[in-house]
Every structure is written in structure tokens, then in C-alpha cells.
C-alpha positions in Angstrom: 53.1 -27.3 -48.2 55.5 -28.9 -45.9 57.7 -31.6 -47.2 57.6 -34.8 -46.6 60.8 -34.9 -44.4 59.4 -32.7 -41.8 56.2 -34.3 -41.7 58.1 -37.2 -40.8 60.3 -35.6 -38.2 57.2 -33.5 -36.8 55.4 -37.1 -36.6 58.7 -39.0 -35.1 59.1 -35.9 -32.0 55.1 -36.5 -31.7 55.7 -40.2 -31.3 58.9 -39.6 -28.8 56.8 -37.4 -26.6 54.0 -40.1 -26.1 54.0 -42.0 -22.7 51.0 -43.9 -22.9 51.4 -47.2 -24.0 48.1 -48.3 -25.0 48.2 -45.5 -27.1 51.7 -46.3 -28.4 50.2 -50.2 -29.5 47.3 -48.8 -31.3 49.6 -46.3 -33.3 52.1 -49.3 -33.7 48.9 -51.8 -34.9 48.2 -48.8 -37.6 51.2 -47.9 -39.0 51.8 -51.8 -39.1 48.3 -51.7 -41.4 48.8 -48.8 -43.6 52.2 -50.7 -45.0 50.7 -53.5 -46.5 48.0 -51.3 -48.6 50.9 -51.1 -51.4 49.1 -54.7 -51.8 47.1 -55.1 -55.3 43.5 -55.8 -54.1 41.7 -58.2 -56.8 38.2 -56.4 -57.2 35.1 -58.6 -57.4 33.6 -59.1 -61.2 30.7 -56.9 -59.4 33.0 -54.3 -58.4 34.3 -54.0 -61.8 31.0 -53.9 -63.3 29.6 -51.2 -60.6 32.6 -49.1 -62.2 32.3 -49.7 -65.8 28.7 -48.5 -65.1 30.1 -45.5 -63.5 32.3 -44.9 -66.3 29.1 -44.8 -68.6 27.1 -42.8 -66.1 30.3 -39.9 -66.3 30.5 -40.6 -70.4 26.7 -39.6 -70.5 26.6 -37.0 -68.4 24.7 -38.4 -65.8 26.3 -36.6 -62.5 24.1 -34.9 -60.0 26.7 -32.3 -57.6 27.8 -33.1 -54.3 25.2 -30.0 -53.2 22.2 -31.7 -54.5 23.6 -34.8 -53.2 24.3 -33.6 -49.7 20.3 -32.3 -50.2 19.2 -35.9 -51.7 20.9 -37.7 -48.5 19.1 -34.9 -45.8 16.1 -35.8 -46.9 16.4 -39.2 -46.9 17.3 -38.8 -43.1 15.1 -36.8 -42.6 12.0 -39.3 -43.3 13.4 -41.5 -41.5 
């Protein structure tokens, strides 16, 4: 796994080789973004009970896999 010091330097000579400005706004726009999502986010009383239900769901065993998921969703497309 590479560190995170040659990620960096691997993304900086990306960024130095870019010419198109458009391009160079966007990446600016995201980067700009992704810094402020150290920000708390207050969750709605909603959220927080669509999780505590979650929470009871796991306690009680009541999972279904990400296979029979994936199958749950494909049909649901599917009759569409």
C-alpha cells in the first residue's frame, strides 16, 4: 500500500502535467469541497431514528447479504 506521501506527489506531478483549464477549475472546485467535509453535519431527528432502527435490525439479526440483495434489487428492475 503506498503511503500517503507518494500519493500525494503522484497526484501533484498528475496535476503539473494538466493543460486544460476547465479541467484544472473543476479539480480546483473539488478539492475546494472535500476540505470542508471535516465539518460536523447535525443529522435530522429522522435520520437518527432510521439508525437506531438499524442498530436493532443488526442486534436482532435481521440482515439479508449484499448477494440476495443485489438479487432483491434485479428483480425489482426487472418488473419495471
Amino acid at each position: 500500500m503506498e503511503t500517503i506521501d507518494k500519493i500525494r506527489n503522484g497526484l501533484i506531478d498528475k496535476i503539473l502535467s494538466i493543460k486544460n483549464r476547465d479541467f484544472l477549475e473543476a479539480l480546483d472546485k473539488l478539492v475546494s469541497s472535500s476540505s470542508s467535509e471535516s465539518e460536523i453535519i447535525e443529522l435530522t431527528n429522522e435520520q437518527k431514528a432510521m439508525l437506531e432502527m438499524s442498530e436493532k435490525d443488526i442486534k436482532n439479526g435481521k440482515l439479508i447479504s449484499q448477494e440476495a440483495m443485489d438479487k432483491r434489487n434485479l428483480e425489482w428492475l426487472n418488473a419495471m
